[in-house]
C-alpha positions in Angstrom: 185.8 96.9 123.7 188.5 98.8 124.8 189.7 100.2 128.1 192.8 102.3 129.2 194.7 102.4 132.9 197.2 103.9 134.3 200.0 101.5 135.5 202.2 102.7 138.5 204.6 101.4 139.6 206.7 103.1 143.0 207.9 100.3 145.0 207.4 96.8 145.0 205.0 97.3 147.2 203.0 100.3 146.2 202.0 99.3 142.7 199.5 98.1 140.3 200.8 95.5 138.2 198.4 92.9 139.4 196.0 94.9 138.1 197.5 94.6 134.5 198.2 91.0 135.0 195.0 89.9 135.8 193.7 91.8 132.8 195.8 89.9 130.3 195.2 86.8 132.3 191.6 87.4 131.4 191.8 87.8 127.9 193.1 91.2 127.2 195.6 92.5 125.2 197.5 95.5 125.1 197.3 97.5 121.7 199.6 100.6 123.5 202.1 101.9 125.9 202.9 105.4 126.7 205.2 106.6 129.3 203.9 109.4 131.4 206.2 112.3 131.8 206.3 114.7 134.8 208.5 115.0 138.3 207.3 111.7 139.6 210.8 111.0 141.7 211.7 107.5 141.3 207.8 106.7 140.6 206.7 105.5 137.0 203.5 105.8 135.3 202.5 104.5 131.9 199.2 104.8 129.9 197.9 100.9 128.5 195.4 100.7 126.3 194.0 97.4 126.4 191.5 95.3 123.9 189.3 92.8 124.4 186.8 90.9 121.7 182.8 91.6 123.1 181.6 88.3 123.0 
């Protein structure tokens, strides 16, 4: 099974990495990265594919 997210990241405070974290904590793994381009300012936004075996 596989599911992508999009991982921001703009502060320390305003972001999503727990999200991602938790994931891999859980048995996931990621099989890509992609930066996402665009004006963002000083925010950063990156496509993960992630994998996990169905049980």
């Amino acid at each position: 099974m596989q599911e992508a997210i999009v991982v921001y990241y703009v502060t320390s405070k305003k972001n999503n990495l727990e999200v991602l974290n938790a994931m891999l904590s859980d048995g996931w793994r990621v099989v890509s990265q992609n930066p996402m381009g665009g004006q963002c300012g000083a925010a950063m936004y990156s496509l993960v594919i992630l994998e996990k075996e169905e049980k």
